[in-house]
Structures are given as C-alpha cells and as structure tokens.
N, C-alpha and C positions, 0 to 999 in steps of 0.2 A: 538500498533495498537489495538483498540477496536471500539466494535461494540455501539450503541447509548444508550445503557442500561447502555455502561461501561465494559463488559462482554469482556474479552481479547481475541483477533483473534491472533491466530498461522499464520506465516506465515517465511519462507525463503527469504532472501533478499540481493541481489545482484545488484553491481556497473559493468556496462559494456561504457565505457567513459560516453556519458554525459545520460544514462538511467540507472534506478533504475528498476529494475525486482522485483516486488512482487511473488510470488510464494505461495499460502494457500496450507498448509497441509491438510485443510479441504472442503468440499464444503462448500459458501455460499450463502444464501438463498437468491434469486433472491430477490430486492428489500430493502437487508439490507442497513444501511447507514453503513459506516464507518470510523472512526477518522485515520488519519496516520498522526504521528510528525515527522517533518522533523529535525530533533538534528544534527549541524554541517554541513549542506547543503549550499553553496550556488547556488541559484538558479538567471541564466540571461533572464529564457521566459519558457515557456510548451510549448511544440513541441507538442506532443500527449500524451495520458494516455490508456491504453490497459489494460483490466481485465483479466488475463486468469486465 
C-alpha cells in the first residue's frame, strides 16, 4: 500500500469472510490518495468500503 508520491503506508490487515479490514498504524492525512493491490484476491462485487 502507498500513498500517490509512492511513499509506503503501514497498515495491518485482516480477512474476516468476505471483508478485508485495513487497519493504519498511522494517521492519514485527510485527503491523501491511496494505492492498495489486491495480490491473490478474488473479488464477486464491493459491498461497501469503510476508512477507519
């Protein structure tokens, strides 16, 4: 995961059936963009997506 510069974002990450839980060690800076690769995922729709 990184942020648009490329700059790498820390974050914890966990599989709870079909949701993915991001978790940032860090605050991020209201209005950052961020990259996340989905490696060996498969994915049938997005339900929701939730920032905490």
């Amino acid at each position: 995961m990184n942020d648009h510069s490329g700059r790498e974002i820390n974050a914890n990450v966990s599989v709870n059936g079909s949701q993915i839980i991001l978790m940032f060690t860090q605050p991020i800076t209201p209005g950052t963009k961020i990259n996340i690769e989905l490696n060996d995922i498969r994915r049938t729709g997005v339900q929701r997506i939730a920032l905490v």
